[in-house]
VOTORVEX-158416 format. One line per field, with one value per residue: residue in one letter; x, z, y of N, C-alpha, C in turn. Coordinates in steps of 0.05 Angstrom, whole numbers, always signed. Example, Ala and Ser with C-alpha at 12.3 -4.5 7.8 and 13.67 -1.06 7.14 Angstrom:
BEGIN
type = (A, S)
n_X = (+264, +257)
n_Z = (+156, +142)
n_Y = (-114, -45)
ca_X = (+246, +273)
ca_Z = (+156, +143)
ca_Y = (-90, -21)
c_X = (+264, +258)
c_Z = (+156, +157)
c_Y = (-66, +1)
This chain:
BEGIN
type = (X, X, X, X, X, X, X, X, X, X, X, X, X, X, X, X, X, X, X, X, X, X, X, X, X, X, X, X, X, X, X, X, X, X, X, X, X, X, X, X, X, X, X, X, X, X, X, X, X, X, X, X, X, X, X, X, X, X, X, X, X, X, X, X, X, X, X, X, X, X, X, X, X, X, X, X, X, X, X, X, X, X, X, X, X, X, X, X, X, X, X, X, X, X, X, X, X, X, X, X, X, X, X, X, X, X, X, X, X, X, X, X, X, X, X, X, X, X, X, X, X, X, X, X, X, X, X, X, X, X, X, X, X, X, X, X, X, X, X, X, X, X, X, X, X, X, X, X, X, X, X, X, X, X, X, X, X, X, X, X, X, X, X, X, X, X, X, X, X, X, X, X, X, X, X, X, X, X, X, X, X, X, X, X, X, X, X, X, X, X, X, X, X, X, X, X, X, X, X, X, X, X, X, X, X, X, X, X, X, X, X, X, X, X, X, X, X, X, X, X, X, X, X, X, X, X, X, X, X, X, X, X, X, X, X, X, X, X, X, X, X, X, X, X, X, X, X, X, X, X, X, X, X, X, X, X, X, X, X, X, X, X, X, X, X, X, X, X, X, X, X, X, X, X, X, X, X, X, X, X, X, X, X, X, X, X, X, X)
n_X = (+1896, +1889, +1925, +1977, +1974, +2019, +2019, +2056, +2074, +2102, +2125, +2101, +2035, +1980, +1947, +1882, +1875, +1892, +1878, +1926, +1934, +1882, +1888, +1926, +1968, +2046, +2098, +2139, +2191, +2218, +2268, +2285, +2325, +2352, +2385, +2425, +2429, +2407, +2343, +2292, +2235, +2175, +2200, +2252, +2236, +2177, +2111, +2103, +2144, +2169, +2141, +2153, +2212, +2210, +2186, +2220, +2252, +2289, +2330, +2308, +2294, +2272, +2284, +2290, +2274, +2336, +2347, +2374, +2355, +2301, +2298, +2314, +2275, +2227, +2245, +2246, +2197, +2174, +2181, +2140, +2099, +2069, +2068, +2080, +2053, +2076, +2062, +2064, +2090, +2069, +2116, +2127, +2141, +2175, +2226, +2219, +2188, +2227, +2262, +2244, +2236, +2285, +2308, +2294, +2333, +2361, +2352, +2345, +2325, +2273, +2251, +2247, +2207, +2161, +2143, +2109, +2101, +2075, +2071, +2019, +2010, +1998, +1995, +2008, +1933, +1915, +1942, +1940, +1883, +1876, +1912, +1881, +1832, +1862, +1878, +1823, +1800, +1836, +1827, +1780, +1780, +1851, +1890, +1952, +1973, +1928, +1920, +1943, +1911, +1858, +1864, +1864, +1817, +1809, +1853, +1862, +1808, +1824, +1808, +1853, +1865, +1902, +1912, +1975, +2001, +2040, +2087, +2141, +2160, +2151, +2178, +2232, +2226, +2234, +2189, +2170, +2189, +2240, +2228, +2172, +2156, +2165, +2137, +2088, +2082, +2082, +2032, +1998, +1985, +1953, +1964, +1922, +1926, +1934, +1926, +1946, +1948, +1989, +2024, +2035, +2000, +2002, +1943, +1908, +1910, +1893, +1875, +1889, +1876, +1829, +1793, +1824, +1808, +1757, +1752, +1776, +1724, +1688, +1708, +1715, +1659, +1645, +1661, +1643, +1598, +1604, +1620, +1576, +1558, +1577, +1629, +1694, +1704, +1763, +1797, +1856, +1903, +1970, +1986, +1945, +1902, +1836, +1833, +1817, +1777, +1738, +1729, +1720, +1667, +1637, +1641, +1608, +1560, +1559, +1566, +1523, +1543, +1551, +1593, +1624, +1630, +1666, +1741, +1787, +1860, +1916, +1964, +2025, +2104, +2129, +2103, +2083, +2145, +2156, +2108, +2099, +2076, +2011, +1985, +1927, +1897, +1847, +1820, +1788, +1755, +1719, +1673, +1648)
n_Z = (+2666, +2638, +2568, +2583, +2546, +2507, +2472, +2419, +2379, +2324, +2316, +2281, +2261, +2275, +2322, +2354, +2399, +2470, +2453, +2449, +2507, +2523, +2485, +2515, +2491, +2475, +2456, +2399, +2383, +2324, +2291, +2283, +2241, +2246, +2211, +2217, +2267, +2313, +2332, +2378, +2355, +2385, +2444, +2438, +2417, +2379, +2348, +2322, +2334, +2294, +2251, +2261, +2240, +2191, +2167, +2170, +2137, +2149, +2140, +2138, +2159, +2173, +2208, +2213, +2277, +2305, +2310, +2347, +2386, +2381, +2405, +2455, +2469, +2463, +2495, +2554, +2557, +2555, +2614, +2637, +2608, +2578, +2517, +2457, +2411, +2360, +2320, +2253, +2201, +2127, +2094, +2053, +2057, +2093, +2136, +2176, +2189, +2179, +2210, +2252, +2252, +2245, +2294, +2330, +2322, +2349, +2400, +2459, +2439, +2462, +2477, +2438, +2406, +2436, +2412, +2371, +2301, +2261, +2203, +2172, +2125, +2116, +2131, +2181, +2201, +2175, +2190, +2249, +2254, +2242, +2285, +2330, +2316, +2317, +2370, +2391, +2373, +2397, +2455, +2444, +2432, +2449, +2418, +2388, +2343, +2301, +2294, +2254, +2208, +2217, +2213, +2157, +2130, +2146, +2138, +2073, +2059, +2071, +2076, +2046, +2029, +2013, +2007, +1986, +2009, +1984, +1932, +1952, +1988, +1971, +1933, +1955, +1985, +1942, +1914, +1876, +1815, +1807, +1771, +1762, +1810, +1801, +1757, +1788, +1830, +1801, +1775, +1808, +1825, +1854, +1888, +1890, +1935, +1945, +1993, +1960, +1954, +1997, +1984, +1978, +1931, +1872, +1848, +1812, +1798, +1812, +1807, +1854, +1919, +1945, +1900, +1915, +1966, +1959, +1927, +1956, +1998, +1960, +1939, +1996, +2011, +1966, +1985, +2037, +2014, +1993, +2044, +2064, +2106, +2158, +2183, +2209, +2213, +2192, +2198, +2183, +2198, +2172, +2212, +2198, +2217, +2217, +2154, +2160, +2188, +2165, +2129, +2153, +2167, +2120, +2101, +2141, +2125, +2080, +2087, +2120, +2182, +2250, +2259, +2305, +2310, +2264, +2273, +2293, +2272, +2290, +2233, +2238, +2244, +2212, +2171, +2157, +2150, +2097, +2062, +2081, +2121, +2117, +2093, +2088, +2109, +2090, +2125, +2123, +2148, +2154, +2200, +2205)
n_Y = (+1205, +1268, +1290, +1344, +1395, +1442, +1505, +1525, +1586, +1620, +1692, +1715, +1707, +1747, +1770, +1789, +1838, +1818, +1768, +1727, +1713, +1694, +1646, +1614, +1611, +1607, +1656, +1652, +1686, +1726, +1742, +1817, +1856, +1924, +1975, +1933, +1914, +1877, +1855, +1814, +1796, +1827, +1829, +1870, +1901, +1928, +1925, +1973, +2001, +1984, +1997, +2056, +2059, +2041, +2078, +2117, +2107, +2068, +2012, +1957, +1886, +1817, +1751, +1691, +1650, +1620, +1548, +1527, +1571, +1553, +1500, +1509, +1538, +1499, +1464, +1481, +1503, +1441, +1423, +1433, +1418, +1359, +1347, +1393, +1431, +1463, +1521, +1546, +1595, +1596, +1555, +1568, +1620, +1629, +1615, +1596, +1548, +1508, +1517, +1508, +1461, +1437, +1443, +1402, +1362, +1376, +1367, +1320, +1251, +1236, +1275, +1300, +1273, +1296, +1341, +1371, +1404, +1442, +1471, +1519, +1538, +1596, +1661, +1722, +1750, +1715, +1664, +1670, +1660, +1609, +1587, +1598, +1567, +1508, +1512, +1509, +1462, +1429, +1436, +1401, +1350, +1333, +1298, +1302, +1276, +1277, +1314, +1349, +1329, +1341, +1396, +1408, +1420, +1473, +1499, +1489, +1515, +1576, +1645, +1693, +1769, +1822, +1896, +1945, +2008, +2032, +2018, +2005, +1974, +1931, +1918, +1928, +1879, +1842, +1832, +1860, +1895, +1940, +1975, +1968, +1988, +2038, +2054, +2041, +2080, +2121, +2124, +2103, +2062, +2002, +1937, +1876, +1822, +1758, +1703, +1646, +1576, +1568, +1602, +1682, +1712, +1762, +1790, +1821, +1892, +1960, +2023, +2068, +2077, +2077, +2048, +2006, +1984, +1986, +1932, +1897, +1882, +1869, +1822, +1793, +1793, +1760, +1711, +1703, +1696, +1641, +1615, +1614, +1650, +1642, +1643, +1662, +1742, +1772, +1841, +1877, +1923, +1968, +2011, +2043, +2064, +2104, +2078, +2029, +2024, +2055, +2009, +1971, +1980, +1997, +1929, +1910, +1921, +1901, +1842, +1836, +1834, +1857, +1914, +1911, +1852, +1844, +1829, +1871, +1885, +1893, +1901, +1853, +1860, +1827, +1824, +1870, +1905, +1879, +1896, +1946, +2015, +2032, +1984, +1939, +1888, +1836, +1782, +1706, +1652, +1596, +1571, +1526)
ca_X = (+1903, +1890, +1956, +1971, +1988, +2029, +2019, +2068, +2058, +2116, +2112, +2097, +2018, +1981, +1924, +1875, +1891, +1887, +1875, +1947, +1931, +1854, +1887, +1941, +1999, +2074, +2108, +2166, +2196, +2235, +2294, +2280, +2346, +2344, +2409, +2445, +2416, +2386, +2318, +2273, +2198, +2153, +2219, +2274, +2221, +2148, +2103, +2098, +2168, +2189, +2129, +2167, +2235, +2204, +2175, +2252, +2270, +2312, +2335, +2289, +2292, +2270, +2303, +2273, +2301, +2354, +2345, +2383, +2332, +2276, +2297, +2321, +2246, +2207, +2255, +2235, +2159, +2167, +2184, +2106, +2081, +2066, +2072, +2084, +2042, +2080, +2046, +2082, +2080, +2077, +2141, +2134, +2137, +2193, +2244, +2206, +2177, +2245, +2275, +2226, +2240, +2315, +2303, +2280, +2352, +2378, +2339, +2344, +2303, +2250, +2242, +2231, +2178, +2138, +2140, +2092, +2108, +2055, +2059, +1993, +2002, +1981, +2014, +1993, +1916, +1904, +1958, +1924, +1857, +1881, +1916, +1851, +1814, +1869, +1870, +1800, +1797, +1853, +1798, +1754, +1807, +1875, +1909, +1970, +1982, +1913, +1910, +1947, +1897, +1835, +1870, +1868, +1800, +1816, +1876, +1855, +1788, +1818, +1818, +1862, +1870, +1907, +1933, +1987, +2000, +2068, +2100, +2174, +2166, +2145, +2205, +2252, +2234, +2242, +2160, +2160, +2223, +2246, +2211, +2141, +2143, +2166, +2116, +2064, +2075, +2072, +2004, +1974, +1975, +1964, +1952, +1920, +1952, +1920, +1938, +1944, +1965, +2006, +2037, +2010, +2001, +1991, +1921, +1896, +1919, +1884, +1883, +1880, +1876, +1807, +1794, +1833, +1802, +1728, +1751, +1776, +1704, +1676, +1726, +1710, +1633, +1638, +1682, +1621, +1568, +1606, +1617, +1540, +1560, +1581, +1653, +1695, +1728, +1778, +1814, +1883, +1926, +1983, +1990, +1922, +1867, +1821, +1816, +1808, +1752, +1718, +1734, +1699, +1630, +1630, +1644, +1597, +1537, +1554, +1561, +1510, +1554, +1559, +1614, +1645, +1632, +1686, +1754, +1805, +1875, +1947, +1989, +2049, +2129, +2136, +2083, +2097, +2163, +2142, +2078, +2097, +2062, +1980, +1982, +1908, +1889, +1820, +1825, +1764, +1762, +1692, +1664, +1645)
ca_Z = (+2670, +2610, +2570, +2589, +2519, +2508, +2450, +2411, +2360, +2317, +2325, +2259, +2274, +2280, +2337, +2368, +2427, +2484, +2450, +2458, +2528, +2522, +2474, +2524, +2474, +2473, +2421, +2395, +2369, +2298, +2293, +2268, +2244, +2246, +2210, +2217, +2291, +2317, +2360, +2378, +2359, +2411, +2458, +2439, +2398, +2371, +2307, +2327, +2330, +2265, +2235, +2253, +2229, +2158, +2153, +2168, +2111, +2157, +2135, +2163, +2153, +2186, +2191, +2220, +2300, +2303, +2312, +2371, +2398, +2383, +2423, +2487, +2480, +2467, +2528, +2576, +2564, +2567, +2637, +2642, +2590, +2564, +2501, +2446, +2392, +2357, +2290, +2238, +2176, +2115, +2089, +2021, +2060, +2109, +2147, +2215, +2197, +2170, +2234, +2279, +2249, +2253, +2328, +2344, +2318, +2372, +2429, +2460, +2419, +2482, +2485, +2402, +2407, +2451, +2401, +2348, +2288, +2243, +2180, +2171, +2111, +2122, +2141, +2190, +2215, +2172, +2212, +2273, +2260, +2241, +2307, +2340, +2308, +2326, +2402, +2405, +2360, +2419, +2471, +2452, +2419, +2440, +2408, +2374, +2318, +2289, +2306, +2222, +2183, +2224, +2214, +2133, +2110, +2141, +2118, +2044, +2054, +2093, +2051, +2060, +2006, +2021, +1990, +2007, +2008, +1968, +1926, +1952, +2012, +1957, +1912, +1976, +1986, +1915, +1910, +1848, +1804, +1806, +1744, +1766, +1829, +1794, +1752, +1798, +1835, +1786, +1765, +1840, +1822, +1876, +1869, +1912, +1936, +1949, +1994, +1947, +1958, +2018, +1976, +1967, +1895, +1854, +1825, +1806, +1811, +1816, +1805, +1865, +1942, +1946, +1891, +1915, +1987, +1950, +1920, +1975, +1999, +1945, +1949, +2025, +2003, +1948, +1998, +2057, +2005, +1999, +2064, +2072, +2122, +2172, +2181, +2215, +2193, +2210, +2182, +2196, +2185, +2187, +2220, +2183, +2234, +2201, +2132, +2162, +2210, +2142, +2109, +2162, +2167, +2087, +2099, +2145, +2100, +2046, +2092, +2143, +2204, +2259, +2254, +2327, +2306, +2254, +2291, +2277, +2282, +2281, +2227, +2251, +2237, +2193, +2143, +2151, +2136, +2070, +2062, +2085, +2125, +2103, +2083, +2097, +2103, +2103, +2127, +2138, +2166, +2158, +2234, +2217)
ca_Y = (+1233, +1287, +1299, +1374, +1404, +1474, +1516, +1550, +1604, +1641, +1723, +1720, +1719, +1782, +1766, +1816, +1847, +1785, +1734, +1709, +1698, +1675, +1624, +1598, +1622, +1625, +1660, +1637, +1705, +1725, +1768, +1836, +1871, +1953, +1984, +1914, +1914, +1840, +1853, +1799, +1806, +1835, +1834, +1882, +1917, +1929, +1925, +2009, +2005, +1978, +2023, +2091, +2050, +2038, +2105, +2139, +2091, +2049, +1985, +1942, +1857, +1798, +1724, +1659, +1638, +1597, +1522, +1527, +1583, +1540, +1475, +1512, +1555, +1485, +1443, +1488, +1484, +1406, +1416, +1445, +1407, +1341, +1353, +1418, +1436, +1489, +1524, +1568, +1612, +1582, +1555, +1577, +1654, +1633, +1596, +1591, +1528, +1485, +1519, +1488, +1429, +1432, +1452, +1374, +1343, +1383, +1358, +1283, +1236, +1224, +1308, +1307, +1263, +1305, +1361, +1372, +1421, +1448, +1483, +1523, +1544, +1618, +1682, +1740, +1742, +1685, +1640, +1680, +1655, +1579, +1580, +1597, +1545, +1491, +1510, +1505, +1442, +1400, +1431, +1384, +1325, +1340, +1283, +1327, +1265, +1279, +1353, +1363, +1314, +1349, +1425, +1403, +1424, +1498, +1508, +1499, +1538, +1606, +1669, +1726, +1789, +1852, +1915, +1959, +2041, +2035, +1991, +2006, +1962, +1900, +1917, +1918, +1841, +1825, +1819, +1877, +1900, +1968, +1992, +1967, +1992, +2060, +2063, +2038, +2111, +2146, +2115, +2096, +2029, +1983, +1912, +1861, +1802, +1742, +1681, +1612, +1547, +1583, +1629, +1709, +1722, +1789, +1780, +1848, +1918, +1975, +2051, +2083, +2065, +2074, +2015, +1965, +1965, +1974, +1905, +1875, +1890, +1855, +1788, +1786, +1790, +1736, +1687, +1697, +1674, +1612, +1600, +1623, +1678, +1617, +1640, +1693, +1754, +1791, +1863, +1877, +1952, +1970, +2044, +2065, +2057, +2108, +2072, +1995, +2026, +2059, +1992, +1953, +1995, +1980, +1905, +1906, +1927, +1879, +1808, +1831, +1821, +1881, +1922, +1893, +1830, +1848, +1840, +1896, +1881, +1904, +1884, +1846, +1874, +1810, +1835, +1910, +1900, +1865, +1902, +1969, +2020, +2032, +1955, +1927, +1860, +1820, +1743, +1696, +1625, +1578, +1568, +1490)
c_X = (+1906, +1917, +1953, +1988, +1999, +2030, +2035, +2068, +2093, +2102, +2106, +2059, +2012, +1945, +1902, +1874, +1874, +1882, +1903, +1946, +1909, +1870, +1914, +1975, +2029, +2077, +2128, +2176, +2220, +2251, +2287, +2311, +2334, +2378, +2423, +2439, +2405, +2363, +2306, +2246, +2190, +2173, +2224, +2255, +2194, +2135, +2103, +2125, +2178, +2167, +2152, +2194, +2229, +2205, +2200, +2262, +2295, +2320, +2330, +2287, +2290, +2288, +2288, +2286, +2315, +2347, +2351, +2367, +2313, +2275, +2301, +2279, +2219, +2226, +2250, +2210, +2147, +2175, +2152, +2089, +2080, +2075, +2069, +2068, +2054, +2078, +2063, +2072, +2087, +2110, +2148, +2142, +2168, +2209, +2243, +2207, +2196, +2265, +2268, +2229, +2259, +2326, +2308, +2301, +2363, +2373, +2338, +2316, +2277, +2237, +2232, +2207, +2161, +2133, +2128, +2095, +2096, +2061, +2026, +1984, +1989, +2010, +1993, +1961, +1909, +1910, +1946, +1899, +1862, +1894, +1896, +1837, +1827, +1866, +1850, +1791, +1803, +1832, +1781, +1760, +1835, +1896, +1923, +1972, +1955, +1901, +1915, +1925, +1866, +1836, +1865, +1843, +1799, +1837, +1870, +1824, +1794, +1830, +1833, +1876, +1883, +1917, +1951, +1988, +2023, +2080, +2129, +2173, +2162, +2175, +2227, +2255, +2228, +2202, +2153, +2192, +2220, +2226, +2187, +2140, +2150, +2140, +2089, +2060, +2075, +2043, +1997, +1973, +1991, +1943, +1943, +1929, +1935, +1929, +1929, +1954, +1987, +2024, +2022, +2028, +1987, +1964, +1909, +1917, +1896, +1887, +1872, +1877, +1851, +1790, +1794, +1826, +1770, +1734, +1754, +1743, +1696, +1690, +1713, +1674, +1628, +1655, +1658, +1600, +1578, +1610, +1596, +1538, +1567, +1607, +1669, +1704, +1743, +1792, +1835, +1892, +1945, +1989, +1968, +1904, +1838, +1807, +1809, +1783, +1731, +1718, +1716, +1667, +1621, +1625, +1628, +1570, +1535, +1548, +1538, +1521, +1554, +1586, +1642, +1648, +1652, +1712, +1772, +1834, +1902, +1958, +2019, +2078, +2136, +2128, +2092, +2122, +2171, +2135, +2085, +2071, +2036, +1967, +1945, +1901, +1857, +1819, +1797, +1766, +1720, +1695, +1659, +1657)
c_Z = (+2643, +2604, +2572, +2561, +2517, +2484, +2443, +2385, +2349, +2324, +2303, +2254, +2287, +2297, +2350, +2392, +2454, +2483, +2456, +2481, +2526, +2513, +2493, +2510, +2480, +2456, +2415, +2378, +2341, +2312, +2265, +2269, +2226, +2243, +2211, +2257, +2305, +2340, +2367, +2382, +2382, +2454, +2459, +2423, +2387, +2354, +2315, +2321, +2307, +2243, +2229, +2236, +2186, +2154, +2153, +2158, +2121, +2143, +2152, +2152, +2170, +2179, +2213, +2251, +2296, +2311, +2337, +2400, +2405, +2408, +2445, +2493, +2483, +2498, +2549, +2574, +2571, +2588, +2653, +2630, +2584, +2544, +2486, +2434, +2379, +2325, +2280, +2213, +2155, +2105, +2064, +2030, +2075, +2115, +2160, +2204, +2196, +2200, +2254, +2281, +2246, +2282, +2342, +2335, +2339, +2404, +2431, +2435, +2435, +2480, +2461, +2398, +2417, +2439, +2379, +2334, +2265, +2226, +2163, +2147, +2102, +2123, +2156, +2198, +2201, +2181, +2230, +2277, +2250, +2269, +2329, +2344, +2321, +2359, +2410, +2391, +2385, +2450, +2471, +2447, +2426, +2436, +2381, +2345, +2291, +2280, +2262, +2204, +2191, +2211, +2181, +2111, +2120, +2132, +2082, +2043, +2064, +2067, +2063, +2027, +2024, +2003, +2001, +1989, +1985, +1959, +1930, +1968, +1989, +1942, +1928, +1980, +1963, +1911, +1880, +1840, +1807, +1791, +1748, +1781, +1827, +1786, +1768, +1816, +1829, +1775, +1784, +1834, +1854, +1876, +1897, +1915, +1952, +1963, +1976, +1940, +1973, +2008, +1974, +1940, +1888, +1841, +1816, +1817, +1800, +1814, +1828, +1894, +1943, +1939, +1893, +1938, +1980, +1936, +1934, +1996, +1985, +1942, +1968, +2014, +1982, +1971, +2029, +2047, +2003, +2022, +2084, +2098, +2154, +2173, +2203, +2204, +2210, +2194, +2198, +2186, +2206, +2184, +2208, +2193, +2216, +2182, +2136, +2182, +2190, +2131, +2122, +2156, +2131, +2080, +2116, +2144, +2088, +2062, +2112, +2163, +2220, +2263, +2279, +2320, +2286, +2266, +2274, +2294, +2270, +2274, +2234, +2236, +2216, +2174, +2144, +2141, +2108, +2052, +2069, +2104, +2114, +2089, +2093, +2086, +2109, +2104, +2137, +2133, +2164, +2196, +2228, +2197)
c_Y = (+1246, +1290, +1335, +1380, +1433, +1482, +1537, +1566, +1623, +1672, +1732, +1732, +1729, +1771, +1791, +1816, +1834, +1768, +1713, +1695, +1695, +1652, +1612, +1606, +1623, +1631, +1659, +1677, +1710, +1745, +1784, +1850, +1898, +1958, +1964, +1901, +1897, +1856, +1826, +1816, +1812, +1834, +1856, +1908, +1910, +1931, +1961, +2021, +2006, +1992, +2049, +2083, +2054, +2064, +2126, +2118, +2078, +2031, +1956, +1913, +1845, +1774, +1714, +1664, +1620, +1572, +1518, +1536, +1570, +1518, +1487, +1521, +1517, +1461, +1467, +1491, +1454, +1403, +1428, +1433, +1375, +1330, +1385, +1415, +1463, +1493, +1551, +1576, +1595, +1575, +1570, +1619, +1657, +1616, +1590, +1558, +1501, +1492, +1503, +1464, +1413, +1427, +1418, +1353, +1351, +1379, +1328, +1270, +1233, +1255, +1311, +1295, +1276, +1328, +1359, +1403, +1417, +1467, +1500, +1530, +1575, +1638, +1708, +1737, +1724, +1659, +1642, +1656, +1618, +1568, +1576, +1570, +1517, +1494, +1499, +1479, +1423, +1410, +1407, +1350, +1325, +1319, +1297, +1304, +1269, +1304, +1367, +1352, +1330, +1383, +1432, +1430, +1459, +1513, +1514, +1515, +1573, +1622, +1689, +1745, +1815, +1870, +1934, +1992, +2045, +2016, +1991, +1988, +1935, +1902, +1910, +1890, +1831, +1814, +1831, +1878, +1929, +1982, +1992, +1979, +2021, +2072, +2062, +2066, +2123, +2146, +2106, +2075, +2012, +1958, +1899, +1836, +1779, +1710, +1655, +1592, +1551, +1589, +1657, +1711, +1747, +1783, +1801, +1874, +1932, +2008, +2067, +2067, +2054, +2051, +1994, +1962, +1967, +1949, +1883, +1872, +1869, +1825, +1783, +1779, +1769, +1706, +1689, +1685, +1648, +1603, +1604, +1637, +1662, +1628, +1670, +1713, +1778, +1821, +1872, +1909, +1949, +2000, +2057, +2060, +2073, +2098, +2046, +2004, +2034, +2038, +1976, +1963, +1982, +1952, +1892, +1906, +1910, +1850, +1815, +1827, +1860, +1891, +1911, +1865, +1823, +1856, +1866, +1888, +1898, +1882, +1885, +1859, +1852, +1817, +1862, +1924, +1892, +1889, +1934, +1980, +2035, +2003, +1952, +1902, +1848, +1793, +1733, +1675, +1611, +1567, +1533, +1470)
């Protein structure tokens, strides 16, 4: 008899719209606090939600689930399941993934075993599209102890670059200092940010919006010739449909791919929060 496996997913990745259910999905959700306020992700509140929050300069922060959270949400799927498979944001970004893994002291020893807790190394549609890949990987293998040494060689190949509209939302989480992210509005400077070694890093700035998503353009277009146009890609905003729909048509000139065949997604309240609203992201993933 097949083992029946259940997949779970922080609300941290930013998927396009049905894939959660194509891919089978739960989502384990974060706590968004508004004013001092606890929500849960995609519960109590919405990435639309915590948009208009930012933009009336709320006081808008995330924090990990509780350990506690975790084990009740993965013991009631092991009364459906077999076994767990549950995948998270990198650690170096967050606290999901030492939670998840706190979660499994708190459950009998026979229930911990049947849980599997992944590290992907990623954040936002680039966790998205590594979740993807693993679903459809235990499709065709689903032995969960082999599922991290197989998940290896995408993890260190997946690209993701983004830039954002304002640097107050970076300074708020301690990403810029006061003074840079002064001067950076008074000089349009906006930098792009680069996932590496599952951290995002500053690697360029830029003068001007315009710039830094004709670069991310040109990244995305040097990261398809190596993976010889074999791969997928995805573009993420957050609250700026307009310029990620002009960003695709452009991005889809330079790799050759048709512009649907470029997904388009909403970025998640974990990044936007970060990242602010006008953020855009481009993530892409090798197909073999």
């Amino acid at each position: 008899m097949a083992t029946k496996i259940g997949f779970v997913c922080d609300s941290t990745a930013d998927f396009p719209q049905g894939m959660v259910a194509e891919l089978g999905l739960h989502i384990l959700p974060v706590h968004i606090f508004i004013d001092g306020k606890d929500h849960l992700h995609g519960i109590g509140i919405d990435n639309q939600g915590v948009i208009e929050r930012l933009k009336k300069h709320r006081e808008v922060y995330t924090k990990p689930f509780f350990p506690v959270e975790c084990a009740d949400f993965f013991e009631n799927l092991l009364e459906r399941y077999d076994h767990i498979v549950s995948f998270h944001l990198s650690a170096h970004l967050s606290g999901n993934f030492q939670s998840a893994t706190n979660s499994l002291n708190l459950m009998t020893e026979k229930d911990a075993e049947r849980v599997t807790v992944l590290d992907l190394g990623s954040a936002s549609v680039s966790l998205a599209m590594l979740v993807k890949k693993a679903v459809e990987m235990m499709r065709g293998d689903n032995d969960p102890s082999t599922l991290d040494a197989r998940m290896a060689p995408y993890r260190e190949n997946a690209f993701m670059a983004f830039t954002v509209e304002n640097l107050i939302w970076l300074k708020k989480g301690g990403r810029v200092s006061a003074l840079s992210a002064f001067v950076g509005r008074m000089l349009d400077i906006k930098p792009v940010i680069n996932l590496q070694g599952a951290k995002l890093v500053p690697t360029e700035r830029h003068r001007g919006k315009k710039p830094a998503l004709k670069r991310l353009v040109e990244l995305a277009e040097a990261q398809n010739e190596q993976f010889d146009g074999n791969c997928d890609v995805w573009l993420a905003h957050a609250d700026c449909l307009d310029e990620v729909a002009f960003t695709r048509e452009k991005l889809s000139v330079r790799i050759g791919k048709a512009p649907q065949d470029i997904e388009m997604v909403e970025i998640g309240a974990s990044v936007s929060v970060h990242a602010g609203p006008g953020s855009i992201c481009v993530a892409m993933l090798p197909n073999g």
